[in-house]
N, CA, C and O atoms as a GROMACS GRO file, in nm:
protein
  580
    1UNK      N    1  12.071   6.548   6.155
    1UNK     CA    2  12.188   6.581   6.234
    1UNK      C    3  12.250   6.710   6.182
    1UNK      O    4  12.320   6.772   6.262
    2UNK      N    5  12.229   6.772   6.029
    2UNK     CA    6  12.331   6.851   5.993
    2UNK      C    7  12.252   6.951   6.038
    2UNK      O    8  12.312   7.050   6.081
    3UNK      N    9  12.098   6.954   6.039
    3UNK     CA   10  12.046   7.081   6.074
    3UNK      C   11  12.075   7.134   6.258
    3UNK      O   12  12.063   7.253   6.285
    4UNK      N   13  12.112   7.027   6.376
    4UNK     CA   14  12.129   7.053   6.495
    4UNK      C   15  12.299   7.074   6.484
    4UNK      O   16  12.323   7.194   6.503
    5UNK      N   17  12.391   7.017   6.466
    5UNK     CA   18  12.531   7.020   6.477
    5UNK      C   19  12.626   7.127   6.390
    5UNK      O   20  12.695   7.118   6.289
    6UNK      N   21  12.601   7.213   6.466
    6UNK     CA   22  12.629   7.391   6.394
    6UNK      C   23  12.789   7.379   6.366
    6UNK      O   24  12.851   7.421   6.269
    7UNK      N   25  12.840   7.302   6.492
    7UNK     CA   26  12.994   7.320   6.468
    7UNK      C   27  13.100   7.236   6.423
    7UNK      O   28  13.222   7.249   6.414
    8UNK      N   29  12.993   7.119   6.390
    8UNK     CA   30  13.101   7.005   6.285
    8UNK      C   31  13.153   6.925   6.373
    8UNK      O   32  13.239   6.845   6.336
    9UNK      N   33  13.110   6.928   6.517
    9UNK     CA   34  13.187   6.836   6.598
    9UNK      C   35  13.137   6.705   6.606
    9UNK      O   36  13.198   6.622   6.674
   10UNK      N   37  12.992   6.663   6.519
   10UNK     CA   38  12.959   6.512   6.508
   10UNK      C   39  12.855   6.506   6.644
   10UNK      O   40  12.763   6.426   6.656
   11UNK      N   41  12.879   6.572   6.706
   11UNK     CA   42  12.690   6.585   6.823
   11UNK      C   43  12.637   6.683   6.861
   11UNK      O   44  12.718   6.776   6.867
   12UNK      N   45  12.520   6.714   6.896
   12UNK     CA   46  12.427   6.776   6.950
   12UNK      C   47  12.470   6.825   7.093
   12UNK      O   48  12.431   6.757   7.188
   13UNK      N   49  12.551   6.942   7.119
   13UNK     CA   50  12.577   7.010   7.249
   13UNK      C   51  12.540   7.178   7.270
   13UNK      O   52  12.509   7.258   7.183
   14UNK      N   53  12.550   7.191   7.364
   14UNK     CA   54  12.568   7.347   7.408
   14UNK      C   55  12.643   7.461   7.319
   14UNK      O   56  12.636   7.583   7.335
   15UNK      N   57  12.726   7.379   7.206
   15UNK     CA   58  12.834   7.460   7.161
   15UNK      C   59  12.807   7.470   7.015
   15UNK      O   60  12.900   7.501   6.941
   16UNK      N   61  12.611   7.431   6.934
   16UNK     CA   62  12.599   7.462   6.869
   16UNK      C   63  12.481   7.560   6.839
   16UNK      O   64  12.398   7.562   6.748
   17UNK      N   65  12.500   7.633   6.938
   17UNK     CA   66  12.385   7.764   6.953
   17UNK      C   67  12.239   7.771   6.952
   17UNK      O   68  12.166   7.860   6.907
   18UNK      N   69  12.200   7.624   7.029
   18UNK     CA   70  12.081   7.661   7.017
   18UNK      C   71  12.065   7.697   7.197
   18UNK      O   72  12.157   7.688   7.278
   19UNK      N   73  11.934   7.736   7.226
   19UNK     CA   74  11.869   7.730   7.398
   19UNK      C   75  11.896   7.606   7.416
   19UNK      O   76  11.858   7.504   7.359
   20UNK      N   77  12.006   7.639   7.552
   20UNK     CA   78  11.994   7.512   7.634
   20UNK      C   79  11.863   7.426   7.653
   20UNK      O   80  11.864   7.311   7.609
   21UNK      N   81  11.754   7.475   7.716
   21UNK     CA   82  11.646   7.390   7.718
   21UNK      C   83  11.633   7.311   7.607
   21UNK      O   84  11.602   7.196   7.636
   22UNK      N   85  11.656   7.347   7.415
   22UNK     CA   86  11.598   7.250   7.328
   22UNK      C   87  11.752   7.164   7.322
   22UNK      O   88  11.776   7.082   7.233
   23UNK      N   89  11.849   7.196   7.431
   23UNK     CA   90  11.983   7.110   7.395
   23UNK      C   91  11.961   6.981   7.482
   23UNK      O   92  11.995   6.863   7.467
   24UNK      N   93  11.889   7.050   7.580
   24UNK     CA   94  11.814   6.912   7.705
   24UNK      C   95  11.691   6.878   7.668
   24UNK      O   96  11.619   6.815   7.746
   25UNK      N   97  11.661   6.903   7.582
   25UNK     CA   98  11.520   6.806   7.531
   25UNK      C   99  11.564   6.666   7.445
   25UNK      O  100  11.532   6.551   7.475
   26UNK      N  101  11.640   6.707   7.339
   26UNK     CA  102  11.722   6.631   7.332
   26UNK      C  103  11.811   6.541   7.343
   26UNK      O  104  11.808   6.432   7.287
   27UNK      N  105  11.896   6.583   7.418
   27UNK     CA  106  11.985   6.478   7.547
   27UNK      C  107  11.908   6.389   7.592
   27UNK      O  108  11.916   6.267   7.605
   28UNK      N  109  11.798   6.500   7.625
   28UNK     CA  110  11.698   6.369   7.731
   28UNK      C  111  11.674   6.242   7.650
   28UNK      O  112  11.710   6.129   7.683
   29UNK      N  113  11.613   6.274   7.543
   29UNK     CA  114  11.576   6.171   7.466
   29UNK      C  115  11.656   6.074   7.432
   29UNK      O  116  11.629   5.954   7.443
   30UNK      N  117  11.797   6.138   7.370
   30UNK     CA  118  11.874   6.022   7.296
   30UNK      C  119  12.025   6.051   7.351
   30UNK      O  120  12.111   6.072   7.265
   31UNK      N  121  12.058   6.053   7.478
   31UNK     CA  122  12.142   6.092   7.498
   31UNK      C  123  12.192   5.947   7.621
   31UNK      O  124  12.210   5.947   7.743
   32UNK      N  125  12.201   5.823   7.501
   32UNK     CA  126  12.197   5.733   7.608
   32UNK      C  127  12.346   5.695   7.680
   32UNK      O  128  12.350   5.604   7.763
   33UNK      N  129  12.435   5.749   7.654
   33UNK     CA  130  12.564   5.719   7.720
   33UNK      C  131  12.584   5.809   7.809
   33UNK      O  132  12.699   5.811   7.854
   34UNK      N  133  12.479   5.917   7.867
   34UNK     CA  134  12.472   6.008   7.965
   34UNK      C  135  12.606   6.116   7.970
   34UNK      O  136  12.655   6.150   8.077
   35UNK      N  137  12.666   6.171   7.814
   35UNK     CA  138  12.792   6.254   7.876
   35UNK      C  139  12.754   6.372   7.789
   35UNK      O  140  12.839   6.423   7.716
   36UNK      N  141  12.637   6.416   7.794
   36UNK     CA  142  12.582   6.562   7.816
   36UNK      C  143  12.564   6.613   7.630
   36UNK      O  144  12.535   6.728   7.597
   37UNK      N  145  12.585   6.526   7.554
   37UNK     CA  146  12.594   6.540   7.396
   37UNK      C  147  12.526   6.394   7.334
   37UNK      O  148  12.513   6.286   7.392
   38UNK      N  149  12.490   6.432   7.201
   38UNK     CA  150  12.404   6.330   7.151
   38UNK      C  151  12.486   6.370   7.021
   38UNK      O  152  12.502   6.472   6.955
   39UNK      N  153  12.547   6.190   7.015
   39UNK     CA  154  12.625   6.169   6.900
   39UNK      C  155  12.533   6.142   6.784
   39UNK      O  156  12.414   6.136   6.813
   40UNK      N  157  12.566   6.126   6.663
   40UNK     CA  158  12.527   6.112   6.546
   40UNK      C  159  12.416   5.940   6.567
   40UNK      O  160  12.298   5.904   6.568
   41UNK      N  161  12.532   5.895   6.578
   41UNK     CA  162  12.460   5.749   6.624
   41UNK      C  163  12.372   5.721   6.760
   41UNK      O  164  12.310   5.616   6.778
   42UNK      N  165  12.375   5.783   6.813
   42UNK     CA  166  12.274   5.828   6.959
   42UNK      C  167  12.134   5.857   6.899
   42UNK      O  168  12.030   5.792   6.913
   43UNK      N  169  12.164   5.998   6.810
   43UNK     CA  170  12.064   6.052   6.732
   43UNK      C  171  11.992   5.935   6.616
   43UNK      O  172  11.870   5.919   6.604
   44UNK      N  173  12.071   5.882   6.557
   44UNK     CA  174  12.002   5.743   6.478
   44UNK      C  175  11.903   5.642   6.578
   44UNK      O  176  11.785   5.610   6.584
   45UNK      N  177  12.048   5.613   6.660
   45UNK     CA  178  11.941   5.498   6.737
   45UNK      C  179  11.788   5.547   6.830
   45UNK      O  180  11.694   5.484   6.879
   46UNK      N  181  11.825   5.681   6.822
   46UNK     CA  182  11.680   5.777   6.916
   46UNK      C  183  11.555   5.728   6.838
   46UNK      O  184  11.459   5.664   6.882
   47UNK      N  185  11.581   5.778   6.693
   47UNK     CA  186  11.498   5.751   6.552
   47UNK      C  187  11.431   5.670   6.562
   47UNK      O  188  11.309   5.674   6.576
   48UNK      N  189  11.563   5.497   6.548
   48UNK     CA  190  11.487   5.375   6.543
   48UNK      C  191  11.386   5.379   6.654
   48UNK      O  192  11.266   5.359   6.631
   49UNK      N  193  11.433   5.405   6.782
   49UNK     CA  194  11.390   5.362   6.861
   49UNK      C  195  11.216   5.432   6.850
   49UNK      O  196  11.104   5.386   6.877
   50UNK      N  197  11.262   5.552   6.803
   50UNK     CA  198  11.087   5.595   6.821
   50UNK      C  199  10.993   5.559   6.707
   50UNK      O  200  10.872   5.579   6.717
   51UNK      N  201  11.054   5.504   6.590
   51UNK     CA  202  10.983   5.419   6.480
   51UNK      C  203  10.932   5.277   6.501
   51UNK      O  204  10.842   5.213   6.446
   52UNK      N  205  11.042   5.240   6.626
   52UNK     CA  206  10.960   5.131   6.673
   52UNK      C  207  10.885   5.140   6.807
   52UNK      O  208  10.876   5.038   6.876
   53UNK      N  209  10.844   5.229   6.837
   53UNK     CA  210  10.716   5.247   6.906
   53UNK      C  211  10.633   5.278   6.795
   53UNK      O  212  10.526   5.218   6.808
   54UNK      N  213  10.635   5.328   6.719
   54UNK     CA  214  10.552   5.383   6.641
   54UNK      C  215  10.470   5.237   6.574
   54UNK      O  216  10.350   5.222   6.550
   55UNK      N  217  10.570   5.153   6.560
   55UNK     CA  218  10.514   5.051   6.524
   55UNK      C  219  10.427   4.901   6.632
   55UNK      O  220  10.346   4.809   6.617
   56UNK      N  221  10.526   4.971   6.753
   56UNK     CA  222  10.418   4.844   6.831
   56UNK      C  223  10.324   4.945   6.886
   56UNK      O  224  10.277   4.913   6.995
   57UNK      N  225  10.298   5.022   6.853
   57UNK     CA  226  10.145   5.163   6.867
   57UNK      C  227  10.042   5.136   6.752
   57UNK      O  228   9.924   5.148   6.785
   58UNK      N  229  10.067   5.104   6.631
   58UNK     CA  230   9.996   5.104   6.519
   58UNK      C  231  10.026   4.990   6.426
   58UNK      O  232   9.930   4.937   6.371
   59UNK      N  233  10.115   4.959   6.409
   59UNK     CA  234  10.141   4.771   6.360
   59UNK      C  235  10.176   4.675   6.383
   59UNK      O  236  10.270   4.609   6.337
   60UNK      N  237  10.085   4.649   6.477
   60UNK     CA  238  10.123   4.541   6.606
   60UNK      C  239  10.138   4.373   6.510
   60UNK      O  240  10.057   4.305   6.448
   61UNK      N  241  10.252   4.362   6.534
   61UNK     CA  242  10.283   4.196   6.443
   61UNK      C  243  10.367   4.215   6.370
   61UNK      O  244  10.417   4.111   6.326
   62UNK      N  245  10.424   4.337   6.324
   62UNK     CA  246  10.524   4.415   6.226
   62UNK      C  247  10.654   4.381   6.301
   62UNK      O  248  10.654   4.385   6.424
   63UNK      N  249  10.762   4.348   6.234
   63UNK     CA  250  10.900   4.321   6.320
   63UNK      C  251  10.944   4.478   6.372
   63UNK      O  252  10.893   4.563   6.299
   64UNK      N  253  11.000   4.516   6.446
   64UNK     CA  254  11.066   4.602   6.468
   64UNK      C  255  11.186   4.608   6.407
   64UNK      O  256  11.237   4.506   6.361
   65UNK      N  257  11.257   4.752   6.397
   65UNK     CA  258  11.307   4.803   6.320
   65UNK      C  259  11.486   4.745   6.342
   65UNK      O  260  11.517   4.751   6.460
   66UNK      N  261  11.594   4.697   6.254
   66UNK     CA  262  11.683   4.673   6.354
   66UNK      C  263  11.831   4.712   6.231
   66UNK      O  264  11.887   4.639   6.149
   67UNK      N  265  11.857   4.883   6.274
   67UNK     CA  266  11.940   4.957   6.216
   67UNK      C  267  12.069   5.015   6.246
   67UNK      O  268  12.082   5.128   6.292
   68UNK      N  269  12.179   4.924   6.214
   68UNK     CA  270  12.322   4.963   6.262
   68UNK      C  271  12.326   5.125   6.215
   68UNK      O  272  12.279   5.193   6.124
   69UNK      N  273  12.396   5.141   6.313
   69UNK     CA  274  12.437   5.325   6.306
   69UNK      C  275  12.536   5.361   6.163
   69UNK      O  276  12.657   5.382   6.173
   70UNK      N  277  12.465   5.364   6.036
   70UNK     CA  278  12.534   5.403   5.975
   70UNK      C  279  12.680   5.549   5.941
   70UNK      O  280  12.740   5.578   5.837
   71UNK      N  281  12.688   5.598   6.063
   71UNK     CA  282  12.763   5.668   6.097
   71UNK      C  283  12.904   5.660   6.141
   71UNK      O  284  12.987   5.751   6.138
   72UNK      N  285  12.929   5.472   6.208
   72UNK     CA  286  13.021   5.450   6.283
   72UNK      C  287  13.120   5.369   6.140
   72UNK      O  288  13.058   5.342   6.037
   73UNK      N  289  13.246   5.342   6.146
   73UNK     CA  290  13.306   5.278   6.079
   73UNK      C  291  13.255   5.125   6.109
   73UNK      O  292  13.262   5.078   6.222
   74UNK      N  293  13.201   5.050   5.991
   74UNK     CA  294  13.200   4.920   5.990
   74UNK      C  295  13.311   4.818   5.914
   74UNK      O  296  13.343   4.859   5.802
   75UNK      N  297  13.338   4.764   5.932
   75UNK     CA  298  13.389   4.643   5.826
   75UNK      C  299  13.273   4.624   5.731
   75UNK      O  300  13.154   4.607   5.756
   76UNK      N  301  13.333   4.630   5.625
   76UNK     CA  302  13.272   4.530   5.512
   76UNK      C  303  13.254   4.427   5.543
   76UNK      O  304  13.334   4.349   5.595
   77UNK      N  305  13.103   4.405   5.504
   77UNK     CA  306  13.093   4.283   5.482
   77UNK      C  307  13.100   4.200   5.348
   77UNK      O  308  13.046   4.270   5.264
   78UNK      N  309  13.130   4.116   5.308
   78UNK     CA  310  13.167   4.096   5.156
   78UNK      C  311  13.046   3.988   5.180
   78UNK      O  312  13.022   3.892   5.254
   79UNK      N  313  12.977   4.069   5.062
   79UNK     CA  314  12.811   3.987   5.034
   79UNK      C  315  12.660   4.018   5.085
   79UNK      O  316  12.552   3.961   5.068
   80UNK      N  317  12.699   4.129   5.152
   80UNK     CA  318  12.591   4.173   5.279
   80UNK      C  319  12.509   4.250   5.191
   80UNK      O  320  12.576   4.313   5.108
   81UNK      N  321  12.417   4.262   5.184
   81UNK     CA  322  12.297   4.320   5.137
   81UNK      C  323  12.324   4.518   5.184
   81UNK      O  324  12.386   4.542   5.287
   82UNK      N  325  12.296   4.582   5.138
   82UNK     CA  326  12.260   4.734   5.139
   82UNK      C  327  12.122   4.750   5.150
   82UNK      O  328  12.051   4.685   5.075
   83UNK      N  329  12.065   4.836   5.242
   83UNK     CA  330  11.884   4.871   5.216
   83UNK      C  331  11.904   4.896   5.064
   83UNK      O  332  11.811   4.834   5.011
   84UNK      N  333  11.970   4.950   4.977
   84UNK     CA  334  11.923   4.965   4.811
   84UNK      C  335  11.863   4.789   4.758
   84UNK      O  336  11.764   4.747   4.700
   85UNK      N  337  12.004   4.720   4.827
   85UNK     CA  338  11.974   4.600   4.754
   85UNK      C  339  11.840   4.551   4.836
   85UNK      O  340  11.778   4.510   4.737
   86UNK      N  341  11.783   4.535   4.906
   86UNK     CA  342  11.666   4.500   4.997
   86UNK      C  343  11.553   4.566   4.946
   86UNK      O  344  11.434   4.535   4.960
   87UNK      N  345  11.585   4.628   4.906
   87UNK     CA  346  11.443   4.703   4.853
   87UNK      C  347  11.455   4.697   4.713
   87UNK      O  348  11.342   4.727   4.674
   88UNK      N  349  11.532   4.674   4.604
   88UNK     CA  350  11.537   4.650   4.506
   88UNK      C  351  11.458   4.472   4.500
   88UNK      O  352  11.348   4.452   4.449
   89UNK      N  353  11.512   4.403   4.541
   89UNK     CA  354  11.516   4.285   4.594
   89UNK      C  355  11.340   4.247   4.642
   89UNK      O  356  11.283   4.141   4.615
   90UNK      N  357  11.291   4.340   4.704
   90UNK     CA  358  11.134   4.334   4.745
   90UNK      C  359  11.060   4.333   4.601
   90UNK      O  360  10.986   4.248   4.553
   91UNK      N  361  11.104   4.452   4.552
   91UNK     CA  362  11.049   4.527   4.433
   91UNK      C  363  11.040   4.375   4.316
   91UNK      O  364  10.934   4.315   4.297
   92UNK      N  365  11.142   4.345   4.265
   92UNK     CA  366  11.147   4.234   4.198
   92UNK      C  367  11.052   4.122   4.219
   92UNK      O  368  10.973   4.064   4.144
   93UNK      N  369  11.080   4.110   4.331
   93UNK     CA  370  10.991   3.952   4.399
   93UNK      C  371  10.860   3.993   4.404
   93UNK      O  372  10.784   3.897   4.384
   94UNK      N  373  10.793   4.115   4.425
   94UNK     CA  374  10.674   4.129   4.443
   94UNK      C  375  10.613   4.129   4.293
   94UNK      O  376  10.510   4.077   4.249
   95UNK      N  377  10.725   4.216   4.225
   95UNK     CA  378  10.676   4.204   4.013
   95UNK      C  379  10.646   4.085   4.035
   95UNK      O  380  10.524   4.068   4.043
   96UNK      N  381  10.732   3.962   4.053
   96UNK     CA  382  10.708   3.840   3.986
   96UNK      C  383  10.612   3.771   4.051
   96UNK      O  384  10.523   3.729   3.977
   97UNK      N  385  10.604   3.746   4.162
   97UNK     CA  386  10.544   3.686   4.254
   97UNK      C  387  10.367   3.747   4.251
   97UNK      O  388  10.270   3.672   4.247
   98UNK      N  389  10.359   3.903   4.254
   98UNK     CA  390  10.196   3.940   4.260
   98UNK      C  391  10.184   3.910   4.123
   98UNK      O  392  10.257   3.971   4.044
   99UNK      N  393  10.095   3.819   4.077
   99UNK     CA  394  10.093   3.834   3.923
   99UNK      C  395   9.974   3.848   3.926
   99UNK      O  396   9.930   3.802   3.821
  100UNK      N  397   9.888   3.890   3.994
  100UNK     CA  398   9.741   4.004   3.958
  100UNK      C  399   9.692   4.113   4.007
  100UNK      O  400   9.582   4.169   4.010
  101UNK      N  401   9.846   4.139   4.063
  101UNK     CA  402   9.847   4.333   4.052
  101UNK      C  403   9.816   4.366   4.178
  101UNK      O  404   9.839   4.484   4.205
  102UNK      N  405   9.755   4.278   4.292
  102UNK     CA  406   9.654   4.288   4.413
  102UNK      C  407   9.738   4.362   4.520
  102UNK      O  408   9.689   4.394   4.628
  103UNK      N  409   9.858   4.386   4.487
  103UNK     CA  410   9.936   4.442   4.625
  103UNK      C  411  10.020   4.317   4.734
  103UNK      O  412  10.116   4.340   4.808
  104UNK      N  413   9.944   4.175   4.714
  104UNK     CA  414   9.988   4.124   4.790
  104UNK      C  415  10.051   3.934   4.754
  104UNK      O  416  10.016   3.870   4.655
  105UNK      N  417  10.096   3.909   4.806
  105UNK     CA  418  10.118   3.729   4.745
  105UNK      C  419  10.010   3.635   4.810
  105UNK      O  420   9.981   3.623   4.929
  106UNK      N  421   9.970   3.587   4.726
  106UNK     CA  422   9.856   3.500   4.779
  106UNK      C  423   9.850   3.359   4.692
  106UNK      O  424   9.934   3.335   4.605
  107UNK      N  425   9.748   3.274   4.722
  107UNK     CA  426   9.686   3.189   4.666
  107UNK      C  427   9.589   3.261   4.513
  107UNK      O  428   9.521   3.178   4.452
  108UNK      N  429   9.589   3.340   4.485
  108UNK     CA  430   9.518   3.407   4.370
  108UNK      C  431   9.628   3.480   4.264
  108UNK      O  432   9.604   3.539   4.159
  109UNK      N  433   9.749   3.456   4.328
  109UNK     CA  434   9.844   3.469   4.217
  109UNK      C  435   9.930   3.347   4.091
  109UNK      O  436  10.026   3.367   4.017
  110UNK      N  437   9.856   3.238   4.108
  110UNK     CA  438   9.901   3.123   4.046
  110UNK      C  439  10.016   3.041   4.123
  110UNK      O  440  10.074   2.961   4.050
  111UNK      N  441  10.053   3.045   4.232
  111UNK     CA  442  10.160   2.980   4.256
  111UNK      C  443  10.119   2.824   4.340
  111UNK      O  444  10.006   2.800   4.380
  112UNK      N  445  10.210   2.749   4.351
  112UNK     CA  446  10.158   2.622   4.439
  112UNK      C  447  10.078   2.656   4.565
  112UNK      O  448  10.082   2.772   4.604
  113UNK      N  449  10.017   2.578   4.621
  113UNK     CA  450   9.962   2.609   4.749
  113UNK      C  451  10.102   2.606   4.826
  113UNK      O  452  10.140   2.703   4.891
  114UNK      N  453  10.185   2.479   4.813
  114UNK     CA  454  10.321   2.452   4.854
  114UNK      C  455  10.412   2.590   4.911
  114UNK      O  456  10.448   2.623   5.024
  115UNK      N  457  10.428   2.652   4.777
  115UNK     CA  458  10.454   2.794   4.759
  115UNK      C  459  10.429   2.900   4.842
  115UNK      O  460  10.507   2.956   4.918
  116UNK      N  461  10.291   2.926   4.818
  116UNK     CA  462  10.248   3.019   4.900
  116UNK      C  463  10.218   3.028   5.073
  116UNK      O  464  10.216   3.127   5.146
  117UNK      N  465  10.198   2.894   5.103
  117UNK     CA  466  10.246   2.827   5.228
  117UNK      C  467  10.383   2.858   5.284
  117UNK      O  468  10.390   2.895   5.401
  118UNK      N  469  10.495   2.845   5.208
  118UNK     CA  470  10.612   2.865   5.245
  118UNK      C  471  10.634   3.019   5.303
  118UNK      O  472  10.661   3.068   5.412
  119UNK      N  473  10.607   3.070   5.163
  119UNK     CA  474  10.575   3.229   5.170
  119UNK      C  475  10.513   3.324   5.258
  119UNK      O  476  10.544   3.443   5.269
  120UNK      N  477  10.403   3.250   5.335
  120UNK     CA  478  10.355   3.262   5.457
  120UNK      C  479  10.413   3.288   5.573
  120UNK      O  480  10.425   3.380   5.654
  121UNK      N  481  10.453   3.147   5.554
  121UNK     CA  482  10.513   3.043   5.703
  121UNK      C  483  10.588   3.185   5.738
  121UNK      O  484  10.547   3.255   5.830
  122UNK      N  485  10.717   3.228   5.646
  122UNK     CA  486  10.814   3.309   5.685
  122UNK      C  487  10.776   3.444   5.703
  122UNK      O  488  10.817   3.528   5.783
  123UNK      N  489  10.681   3.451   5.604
  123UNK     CA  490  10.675   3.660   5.553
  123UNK      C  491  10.543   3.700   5.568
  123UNK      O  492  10.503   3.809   5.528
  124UNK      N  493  10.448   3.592   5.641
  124UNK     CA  494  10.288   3.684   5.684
  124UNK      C  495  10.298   3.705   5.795
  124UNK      O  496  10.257   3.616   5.869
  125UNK      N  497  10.362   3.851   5.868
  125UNK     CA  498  10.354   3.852   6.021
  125UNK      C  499  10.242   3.913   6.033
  125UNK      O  500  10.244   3.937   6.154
  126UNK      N  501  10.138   3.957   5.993
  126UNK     CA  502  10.002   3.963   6.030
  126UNK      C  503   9.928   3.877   6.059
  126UNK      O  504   9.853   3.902   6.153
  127UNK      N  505   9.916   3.713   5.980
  127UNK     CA  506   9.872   3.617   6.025
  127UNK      C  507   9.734   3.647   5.930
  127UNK      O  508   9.630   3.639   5.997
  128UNK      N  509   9.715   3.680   5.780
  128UNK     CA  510   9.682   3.728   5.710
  128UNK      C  511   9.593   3.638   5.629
  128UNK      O  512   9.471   3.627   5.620
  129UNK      N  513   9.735   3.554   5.554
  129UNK     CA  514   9.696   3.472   5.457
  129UNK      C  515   9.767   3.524   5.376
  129UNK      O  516   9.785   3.443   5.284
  130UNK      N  517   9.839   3.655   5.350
  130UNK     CA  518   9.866   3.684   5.238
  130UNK      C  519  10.014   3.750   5.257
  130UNK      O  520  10.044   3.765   5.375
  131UNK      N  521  10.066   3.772   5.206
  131UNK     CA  522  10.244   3.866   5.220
  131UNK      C  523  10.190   3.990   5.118
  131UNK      O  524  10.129   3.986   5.011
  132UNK      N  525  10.234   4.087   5.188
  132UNK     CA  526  10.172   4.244   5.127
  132UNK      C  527  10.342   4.237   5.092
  132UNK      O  528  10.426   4.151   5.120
  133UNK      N  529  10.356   4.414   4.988
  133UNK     CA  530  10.498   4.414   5.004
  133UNK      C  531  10.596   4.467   5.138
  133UNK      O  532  10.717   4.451   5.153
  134UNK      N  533  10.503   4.532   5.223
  134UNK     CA  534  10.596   4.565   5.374
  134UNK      C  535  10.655   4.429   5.454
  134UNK      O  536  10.765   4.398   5.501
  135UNK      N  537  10.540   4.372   5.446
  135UNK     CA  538  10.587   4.210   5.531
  135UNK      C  539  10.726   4.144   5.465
  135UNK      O  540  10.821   4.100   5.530
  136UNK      N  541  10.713   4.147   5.311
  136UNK     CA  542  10.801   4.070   5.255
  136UNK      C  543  10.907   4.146   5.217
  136UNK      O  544  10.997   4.085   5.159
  137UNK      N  545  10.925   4.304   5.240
  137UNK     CA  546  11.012   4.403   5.268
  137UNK      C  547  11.111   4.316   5.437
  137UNK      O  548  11.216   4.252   5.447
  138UNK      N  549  11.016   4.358   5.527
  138UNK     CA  550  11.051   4.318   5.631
  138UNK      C  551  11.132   4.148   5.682
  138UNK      O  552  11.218   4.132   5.769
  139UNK      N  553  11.075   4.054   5.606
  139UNK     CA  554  11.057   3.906   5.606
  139UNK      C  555  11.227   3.920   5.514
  139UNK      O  556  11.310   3.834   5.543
  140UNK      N  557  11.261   4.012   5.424
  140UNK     CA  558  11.406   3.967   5.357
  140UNK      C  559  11.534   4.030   5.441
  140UNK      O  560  11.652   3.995   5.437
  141UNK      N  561  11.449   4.168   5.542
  141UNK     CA  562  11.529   4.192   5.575
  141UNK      C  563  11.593   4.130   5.744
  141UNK      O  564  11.690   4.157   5.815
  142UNK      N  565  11.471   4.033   5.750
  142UNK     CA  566  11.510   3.933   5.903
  142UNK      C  567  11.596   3.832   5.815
  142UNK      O  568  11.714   3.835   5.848
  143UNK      N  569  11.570   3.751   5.719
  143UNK     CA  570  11.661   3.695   5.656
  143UNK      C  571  11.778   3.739   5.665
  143UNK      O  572  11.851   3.693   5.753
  144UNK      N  573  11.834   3.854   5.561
  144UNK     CA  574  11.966   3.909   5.572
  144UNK      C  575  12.027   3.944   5.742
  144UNK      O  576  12.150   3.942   5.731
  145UNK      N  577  12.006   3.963   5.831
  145UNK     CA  578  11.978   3.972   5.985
  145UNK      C  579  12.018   3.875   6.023
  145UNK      O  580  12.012   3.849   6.143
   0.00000   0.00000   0.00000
């Protein structure tokens, strides 16, 4: 956003010097409230939106992507997870959980069948057998969701 929004006004218009044409290429794309500017959060949700094509194009079974506009004022939530904590949070569980280094959670990491069943049930959206760390990236962050 900081590299398109020349004049600090928070969107993508006519009034930050670029060719109209690349100001309507734009618009076009993510300019979903139709009033001729592409807000900050317009421009986010454009993003998601084309990361999740990207993903039902090439990782078909992968959840899609689902990202409040960090731009807009939210309420706190008291207890709510941060992507730091979510990905810290992956990182940990995968240390403990891969305990033979393989990249993924399985039945070959020592845990119950019980266990790894569970682990499945929720966090193999490939239908695998196994929880890699993207799935179980993904699988904490439908949880927190």
């Amino acid at each position: 956003m900081a590299a398109w929004d020349n004049n600090g006004n928070g969107s993508i218009d006519y009034n930050d010097g670029f060719a109209p044409e690349d100001v309507d290429a734009v618009n076009e794309m993510c300019d979903y409230n139709g009033d001729g500017q592409t807000s900050a959060c317009e421009l986010h949700e454009c993003i998601v939106a084309y990361e999740n094509q990207i993903r039902a194009d090439h990782c078909p079974g992968y959840p899609m992507a689902q990202c409040a506009c960090p731009f807009e004022g939210v309420a706190e939530c008291v207890g709510a997870w941060t992507c730091d904590d979510i990905y810290q949070i992956t990182v940990d569980t995968m240390n403990e959980a891969d305990t033979n280094g393989d990249g993924q959670i399985d039945y070959n990491d020592g845990w119950s069948q019980e266990d790894i069943d569970n682990i499945n049930y929720y966090c193999d959206y490939n239908g695998s057998g196994a929880t890699d760390a993207c799935e179980l990236h993904a699988c904490i962050v439908d949880y927190n969701n």
